[in-house]
C-alpha positions as CSV (number, residue, x, y, z in Angstrom):
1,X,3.4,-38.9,16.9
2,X,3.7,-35.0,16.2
3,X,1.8,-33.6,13.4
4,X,5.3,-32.8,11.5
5,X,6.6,-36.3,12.1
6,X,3.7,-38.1,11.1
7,X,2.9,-36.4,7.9
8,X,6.6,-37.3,6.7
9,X,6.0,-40.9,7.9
10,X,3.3,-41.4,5.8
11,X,5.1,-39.6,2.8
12,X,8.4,-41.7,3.0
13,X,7.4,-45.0,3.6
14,X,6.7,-45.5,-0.2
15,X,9.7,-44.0,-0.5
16,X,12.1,-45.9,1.8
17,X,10.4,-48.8,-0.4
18,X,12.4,-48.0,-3.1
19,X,16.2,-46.4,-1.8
20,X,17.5,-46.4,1.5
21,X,20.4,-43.8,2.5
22,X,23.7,-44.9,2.6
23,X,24.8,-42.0,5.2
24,X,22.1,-40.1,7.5
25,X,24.6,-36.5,7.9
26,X,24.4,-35.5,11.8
27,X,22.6,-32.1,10.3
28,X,19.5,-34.1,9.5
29,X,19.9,-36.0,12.7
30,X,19.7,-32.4,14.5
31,X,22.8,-31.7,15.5
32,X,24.2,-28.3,17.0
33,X,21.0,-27.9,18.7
34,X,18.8,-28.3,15.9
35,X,15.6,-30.4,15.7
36,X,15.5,-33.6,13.1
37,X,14.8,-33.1,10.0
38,X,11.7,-35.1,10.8
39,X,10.8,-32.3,13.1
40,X,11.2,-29.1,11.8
41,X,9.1,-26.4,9.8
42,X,9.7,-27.0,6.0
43,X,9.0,-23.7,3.9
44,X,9.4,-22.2,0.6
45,X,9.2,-18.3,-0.1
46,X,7.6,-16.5,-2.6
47,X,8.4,-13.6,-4.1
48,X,11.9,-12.7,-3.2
49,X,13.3,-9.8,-4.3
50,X,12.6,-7.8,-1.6
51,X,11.4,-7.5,2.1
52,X,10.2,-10.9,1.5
53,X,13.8,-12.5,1.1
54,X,14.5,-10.8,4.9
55,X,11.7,-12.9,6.1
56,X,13.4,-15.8,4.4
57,X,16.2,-15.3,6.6
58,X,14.6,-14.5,9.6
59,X,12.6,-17.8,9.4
60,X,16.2,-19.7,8.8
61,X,17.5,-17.7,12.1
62,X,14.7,-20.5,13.8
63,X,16.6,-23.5,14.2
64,X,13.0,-25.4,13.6
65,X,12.2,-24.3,9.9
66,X,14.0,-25.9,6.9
67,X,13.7,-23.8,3.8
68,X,13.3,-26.0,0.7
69,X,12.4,-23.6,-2.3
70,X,12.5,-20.6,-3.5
71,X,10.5,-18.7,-6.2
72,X,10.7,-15.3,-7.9
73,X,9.8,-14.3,-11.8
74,X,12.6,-11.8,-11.8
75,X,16.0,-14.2,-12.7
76,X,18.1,-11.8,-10.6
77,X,15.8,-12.0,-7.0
78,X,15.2,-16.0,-7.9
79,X,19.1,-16.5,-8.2
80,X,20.3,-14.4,-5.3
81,X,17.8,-16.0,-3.4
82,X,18.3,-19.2,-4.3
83,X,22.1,-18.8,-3.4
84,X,21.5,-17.4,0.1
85,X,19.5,-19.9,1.3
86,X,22.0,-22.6,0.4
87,X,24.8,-21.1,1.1
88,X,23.7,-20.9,5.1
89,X,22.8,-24.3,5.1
90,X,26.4,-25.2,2.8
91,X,24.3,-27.6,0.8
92,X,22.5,-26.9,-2.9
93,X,19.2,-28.7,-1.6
94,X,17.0,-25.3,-2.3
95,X,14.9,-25.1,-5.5
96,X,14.3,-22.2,-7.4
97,X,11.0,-21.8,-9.1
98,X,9.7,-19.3,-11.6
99,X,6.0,-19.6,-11.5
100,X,4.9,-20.0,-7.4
101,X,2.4,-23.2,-8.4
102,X,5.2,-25.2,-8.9
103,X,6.5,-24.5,-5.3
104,X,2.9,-24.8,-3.6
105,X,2.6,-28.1,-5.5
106,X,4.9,-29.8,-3.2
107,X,4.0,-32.3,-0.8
108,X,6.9,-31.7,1.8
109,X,6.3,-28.3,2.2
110,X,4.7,-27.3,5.8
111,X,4.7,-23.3,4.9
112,X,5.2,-20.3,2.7
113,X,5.9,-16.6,3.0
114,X,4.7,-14.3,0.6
115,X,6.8,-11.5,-0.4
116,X,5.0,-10.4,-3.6
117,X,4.2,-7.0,-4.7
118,X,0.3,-6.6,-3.3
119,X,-1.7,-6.9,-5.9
120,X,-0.5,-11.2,-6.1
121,X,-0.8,-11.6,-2.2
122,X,-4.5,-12.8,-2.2
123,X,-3.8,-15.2,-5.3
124,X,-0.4,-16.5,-4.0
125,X,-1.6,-17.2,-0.4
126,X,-5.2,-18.5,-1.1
127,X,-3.9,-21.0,-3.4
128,X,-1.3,-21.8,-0.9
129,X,-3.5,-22.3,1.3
130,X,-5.9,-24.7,-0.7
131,X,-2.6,-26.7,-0.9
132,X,-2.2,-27.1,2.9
133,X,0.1,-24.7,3.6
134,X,0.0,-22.2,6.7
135,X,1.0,-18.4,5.6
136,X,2.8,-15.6,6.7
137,X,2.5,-13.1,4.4
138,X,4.4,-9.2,4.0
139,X,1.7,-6.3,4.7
140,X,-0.4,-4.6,3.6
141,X,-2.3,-8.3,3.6
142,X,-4.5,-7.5,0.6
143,X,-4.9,-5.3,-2.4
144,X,-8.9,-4.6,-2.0
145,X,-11.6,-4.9,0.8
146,X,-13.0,-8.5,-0.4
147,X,-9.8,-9.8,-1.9
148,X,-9.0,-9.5,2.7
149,X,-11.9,-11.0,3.4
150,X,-11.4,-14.4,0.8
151,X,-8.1,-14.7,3.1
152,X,-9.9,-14.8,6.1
153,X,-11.9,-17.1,4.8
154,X,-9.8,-19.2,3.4
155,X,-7.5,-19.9,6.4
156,X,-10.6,-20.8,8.2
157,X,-11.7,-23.0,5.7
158,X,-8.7,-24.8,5.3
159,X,-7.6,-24.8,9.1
160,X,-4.7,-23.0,8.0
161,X,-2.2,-20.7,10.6
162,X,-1.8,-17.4,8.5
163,X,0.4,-14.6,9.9
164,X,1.1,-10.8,8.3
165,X,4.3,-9.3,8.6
166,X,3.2,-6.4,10.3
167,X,6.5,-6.1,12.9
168,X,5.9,-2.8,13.6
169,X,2.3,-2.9,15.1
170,X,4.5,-3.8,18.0
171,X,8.3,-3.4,17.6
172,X,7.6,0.7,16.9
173,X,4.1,1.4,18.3
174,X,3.8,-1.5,21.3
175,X,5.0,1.2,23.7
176,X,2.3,3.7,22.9
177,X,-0.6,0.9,23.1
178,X,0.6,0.2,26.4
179,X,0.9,3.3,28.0
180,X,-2.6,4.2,26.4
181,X,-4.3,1.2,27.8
182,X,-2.4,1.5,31.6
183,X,-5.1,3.5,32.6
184,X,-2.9,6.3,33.5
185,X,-4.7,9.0,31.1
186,X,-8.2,7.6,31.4
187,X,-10.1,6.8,28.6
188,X,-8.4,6.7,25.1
189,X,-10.7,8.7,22.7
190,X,-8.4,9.3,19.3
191,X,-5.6,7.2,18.0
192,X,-3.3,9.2,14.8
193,X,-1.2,7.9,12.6
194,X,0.3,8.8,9.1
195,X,1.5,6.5,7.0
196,X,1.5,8.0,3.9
197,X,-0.7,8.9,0.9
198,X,-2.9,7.0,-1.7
199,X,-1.1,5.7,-5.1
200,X,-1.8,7.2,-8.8
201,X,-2.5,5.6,-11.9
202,X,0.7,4.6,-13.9
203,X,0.9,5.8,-17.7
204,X,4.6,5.0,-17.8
205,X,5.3,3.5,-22.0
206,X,6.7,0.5,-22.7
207,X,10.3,-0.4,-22.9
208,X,11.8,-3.8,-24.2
209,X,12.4,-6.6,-21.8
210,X,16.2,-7.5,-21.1
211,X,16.5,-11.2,-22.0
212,X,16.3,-13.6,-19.2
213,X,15.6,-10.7,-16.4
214,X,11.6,-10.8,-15.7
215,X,8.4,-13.1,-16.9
216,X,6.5,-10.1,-16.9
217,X,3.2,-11.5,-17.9
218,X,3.4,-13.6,-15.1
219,X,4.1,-10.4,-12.7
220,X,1.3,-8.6,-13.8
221,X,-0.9,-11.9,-12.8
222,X,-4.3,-10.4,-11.9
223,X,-3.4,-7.2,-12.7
224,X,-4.5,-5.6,-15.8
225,X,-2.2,-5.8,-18.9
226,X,0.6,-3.1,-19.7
227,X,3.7,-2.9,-21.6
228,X,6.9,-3.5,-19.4
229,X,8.4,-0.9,-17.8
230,X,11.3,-0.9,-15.3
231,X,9.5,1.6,-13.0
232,X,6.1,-0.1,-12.9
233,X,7.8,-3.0,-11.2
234,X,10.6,-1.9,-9.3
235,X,11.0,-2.0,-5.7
236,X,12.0,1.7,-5.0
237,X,9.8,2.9,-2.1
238,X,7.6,5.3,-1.6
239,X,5.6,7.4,-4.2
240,X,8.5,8.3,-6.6
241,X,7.0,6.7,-9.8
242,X,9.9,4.4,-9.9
243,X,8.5,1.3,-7.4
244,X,5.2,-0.7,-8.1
245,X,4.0,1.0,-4.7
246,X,3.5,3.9,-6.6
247,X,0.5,2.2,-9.3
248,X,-2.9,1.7,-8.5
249,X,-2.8,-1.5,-10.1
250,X,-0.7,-3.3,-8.2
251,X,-0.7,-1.2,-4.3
252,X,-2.4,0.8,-2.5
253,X,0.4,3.2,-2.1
254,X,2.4,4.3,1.1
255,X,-1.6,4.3,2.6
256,X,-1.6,0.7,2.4
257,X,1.9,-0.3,3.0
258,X,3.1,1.7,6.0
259,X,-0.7,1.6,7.2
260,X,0.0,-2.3,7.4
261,X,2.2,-0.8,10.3
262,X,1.1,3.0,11.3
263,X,-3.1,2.3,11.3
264,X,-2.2,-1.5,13.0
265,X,-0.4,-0.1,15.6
266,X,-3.2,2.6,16.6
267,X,-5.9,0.0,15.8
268,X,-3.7,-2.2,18.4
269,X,-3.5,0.0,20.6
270,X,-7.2,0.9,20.7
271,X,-8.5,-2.7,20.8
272,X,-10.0,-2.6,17.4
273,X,-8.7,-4.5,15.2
274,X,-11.3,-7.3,15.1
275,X,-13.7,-4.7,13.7
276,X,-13.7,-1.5,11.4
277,X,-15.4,1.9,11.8
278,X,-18.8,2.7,10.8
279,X,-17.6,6.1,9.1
280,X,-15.2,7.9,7.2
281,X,-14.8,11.6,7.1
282,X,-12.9,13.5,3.9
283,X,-11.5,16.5,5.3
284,X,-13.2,19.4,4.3
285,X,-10.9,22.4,5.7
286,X,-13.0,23.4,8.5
287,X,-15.2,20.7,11.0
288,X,-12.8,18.3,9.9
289,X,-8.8,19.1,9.0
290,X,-7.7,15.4,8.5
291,X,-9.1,12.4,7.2
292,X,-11.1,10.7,10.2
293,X,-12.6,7.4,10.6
294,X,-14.8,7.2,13.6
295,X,-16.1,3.7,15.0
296,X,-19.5,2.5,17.0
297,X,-18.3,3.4,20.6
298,X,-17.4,6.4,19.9
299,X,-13.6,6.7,19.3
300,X,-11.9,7.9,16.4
301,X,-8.6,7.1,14.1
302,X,-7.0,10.5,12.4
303,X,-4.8,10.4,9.6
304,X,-1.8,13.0,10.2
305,X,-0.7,14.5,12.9
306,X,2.0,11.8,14.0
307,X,1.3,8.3,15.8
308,X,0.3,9.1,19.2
309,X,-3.1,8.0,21.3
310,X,-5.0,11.2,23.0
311,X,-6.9,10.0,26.1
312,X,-9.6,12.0,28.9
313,X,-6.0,13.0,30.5
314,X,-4.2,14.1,27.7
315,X,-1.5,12.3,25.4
316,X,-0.7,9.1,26.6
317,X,3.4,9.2,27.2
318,X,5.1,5.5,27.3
319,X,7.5,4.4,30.1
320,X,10.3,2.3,29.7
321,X,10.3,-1.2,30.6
322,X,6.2,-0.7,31.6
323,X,4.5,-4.1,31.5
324,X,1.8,-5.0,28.6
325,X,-1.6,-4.3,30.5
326,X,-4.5,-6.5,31.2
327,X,-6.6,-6.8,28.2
328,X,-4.0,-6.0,25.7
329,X,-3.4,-8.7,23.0
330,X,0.4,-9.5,22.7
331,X,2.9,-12.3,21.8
332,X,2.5,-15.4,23.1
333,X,4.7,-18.5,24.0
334,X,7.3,-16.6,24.5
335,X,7.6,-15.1,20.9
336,X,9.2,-11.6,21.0
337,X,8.9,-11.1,17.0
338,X,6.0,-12.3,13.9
339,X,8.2,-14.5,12.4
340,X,9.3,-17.2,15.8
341,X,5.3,-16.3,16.5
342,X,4.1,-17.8,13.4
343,X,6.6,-20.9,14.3
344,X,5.6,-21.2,17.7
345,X,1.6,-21.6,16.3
346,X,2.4,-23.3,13.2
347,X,3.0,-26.2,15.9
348,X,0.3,-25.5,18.3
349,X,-2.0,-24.6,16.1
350,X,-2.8,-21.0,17.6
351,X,-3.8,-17.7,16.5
352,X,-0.6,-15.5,16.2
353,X,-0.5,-12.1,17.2
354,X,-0.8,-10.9,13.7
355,X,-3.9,-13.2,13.0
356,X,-5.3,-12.7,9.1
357,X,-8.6,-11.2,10.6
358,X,-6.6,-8.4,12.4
359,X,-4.5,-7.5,9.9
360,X,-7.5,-7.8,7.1
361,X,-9.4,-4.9,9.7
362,X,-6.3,-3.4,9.2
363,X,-5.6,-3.4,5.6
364,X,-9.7,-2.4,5.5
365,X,-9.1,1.0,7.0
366,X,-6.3,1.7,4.0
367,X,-8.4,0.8,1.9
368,X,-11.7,2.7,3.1
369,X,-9.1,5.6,3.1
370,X,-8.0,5.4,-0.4
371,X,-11.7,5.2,-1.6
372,X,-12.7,8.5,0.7
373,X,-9.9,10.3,-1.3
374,X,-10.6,8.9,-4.3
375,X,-14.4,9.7,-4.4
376,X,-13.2,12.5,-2.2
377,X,-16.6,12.6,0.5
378,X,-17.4,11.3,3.2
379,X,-18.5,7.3,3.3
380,X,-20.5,5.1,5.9
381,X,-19.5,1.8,6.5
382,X,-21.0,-1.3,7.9
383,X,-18.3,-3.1,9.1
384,X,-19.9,-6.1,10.2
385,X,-21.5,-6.5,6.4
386,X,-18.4,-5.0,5.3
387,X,-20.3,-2.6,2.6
388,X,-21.1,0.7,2.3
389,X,-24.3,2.1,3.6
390,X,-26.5,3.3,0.4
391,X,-23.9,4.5,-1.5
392,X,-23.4,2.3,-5.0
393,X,-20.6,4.1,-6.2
394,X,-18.5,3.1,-3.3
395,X,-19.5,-0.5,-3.1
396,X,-18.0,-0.8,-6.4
397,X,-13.8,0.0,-5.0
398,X,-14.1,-2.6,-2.5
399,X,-12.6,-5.4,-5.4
400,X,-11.7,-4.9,-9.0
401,X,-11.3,-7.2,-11.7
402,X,-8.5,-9.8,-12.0
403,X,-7.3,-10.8,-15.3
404,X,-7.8,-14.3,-17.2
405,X,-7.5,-17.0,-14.9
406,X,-6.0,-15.6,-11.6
407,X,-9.8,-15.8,-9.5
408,X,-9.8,-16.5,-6.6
């Protein structure tokens, strides 16, 4: 008996105790191609107002996932939401939660995605995960260096299959990772990308709340208290000053959030990203013009100067249709995306492609390069220790303090 199957087994035989169906519908049977309900991936979503609803819908595109909830703190997102998901499946069996613990409570729940702002993607997923559910979760994966490293931990604790939405490591950058590992330039020696800058601390003033729009103490979560204000939680991107990306409270800024993509597809494509670099140069205007982090063997990642991989031979140009090489991670069981990835392993039990531990090294190198600028020197890193080398005043940015009961 499958893992899916037998798990609802063992749910509903106290309840077939007490009512039976009078009519099993042909969509729970699996018709059109679809698999029993008995069979498929059941999954709620978290935090939907924004990417994270896309997910939603590419996960219901996968004729194996059911979704069953929703939740959102914002009325609007939560409704909208809420709406979507049962107007594809023309029934009103979806759920709409406000607070996520509610959602992560249930029993029949196989999975979640997290679409939070980052600053609630370590609290939302770990407690998922305690609950027994397997993750895929919107970059950047984490909002400091040990709040990554709790996630990793926790999906190994807990056995749990835990996926970050990083689609572009591959769907924009796979090209250049395999034309720099084809062998055709020699060895790769630098890898740039530029995702963007660091975020700035938010002294926005309070405005009052709309009624029924936003539980904005339960937004903030672990983040420190502040009066509401439209712009500190809106979903505007970039570094405007009107989308939460923009606050060091709650992002790491454009570093973090296209690095999830820009520095994932260069540490990809320089077969890195189970580790992190040992150190981190500021640019100083002369030896060293852009931020660089440079790792044990020898090979370096530049911030700026586009996303391209330089090589013994020069710049490493892609070909079309040019096979993955040997020794390259990729996609496996025929997945061609994260999201039917994450499906495909949620039933074997595999890694995905986008494995927590990758896309922590990942989200490690933001965040290495937000403290650089901040302290604005030079750092080195122990990356196996994961803590800087004799240098206090560093070791302190790699977590911060959460607010009342949101530990993790």
């Amino acid at each position: 008996m499958s893992k899916l199957n037998r798990r609802r087994f063992l749910k509903g035989v106290g309840a077939a105790a007490v009512a039976l169906p009078h009519v099993i519908t042909s969509s729970a049977l699996g018709a059109e191609g679809r698999p029993p309900a008995s069979d498929r991936i059941t999954m709620g979503g978290v935090g939907m107002g924004g990417q994270g609803s896309g997910d939603l819908r590419g996960f219901m595109g996968d004729k194996r996932v059911q979704v069953l909830a929703v939740c959102d703190v914002k009325h609007g997102a939560l409704a909208g939401c809420k709406n979507s998901v049962n107007g594809r499946y023309k029934n009103q069996d979806c759920k709409g939660y406000l607070d996520y613990r509610e959602l992560i409570a249930r029993d029949d729940i196989d999975a979640i995605v997290c679409g939070t702002p980052d600053h609630w993607h370590a609290q939302v997923t770990i407690d998922a995960m305690k609950s027994g559910k397997d993750i895929y979760c919107e970059k950047p994966l984490s909002l400091t260096i040990r709040e990554g490293r709790k996630m990793v931990e926790a999906a190994r604790r807990f056995g749990r299959v835990f996926s970050c939405g990083s689609q572009r490591v591959i769907g924009d950058y796979g090209h250049l990772a395999k034309a720099a590992n084809s062998g055709r330039y020699g060895k790769v020696l630098v890898a740039h990308a530029n995702p963007g800058g660091p975020p700035r601390h938010c002294h926005l003033p309070g405005v009052p709340i709309p009624p029924n729009t936003i539980e904005w103490d339960m937004w903030l979560g672990p983040a420190p208290w502040a009066p509401y204000n439209p712009f500190r939680c809106g979903r505007a991107y970039g570094l405007g000053g009107k989308g939460f990306r923009t606050w060091y409270d709650y992002s790491g800024g454009m570093m973090t959030d296209w690095g999830g993509h820009k520095f994932g597809g260069a540490m990809h494509g320089l077969k890195l990203d189970h580790t992190g670099p040992t150190d981190v140069l500021y640019p100083d205007g002369k030896d060293v013009k852009m931020l660089t982090y440079v790792f044990k063997n020898g090979m370096k990642l530049v911030h700026g100067g586009g996303q391209k991989y330089i090589c013994e031979g020069g710049e490493a140009k892609p070909i079309r249709g040019e096979t993955v090489p040997p020794g390259l991670r990729w996609y496996e069981d025929g997945a061609n995306y994260p999201i039917r990835d994450l499906a495909n392993c949620i039933i074997t039990r595999k890694r995905p492609f986008r494995d927590v531990e990758f896309a922590h090294r990942t989200a490690t190198i933001c965040h290495l390069g937000n403290i650089c600028y901040m302290l604005k020197r030079s750092l080195k890193w122990d990356p196996d220790k994961e803590e800087f080398i004799g240098d206090a005043e560093a070791q302190k940015l790699i977590d911060r303090p959460r607010r009342g009961p949101w530990q993790i």
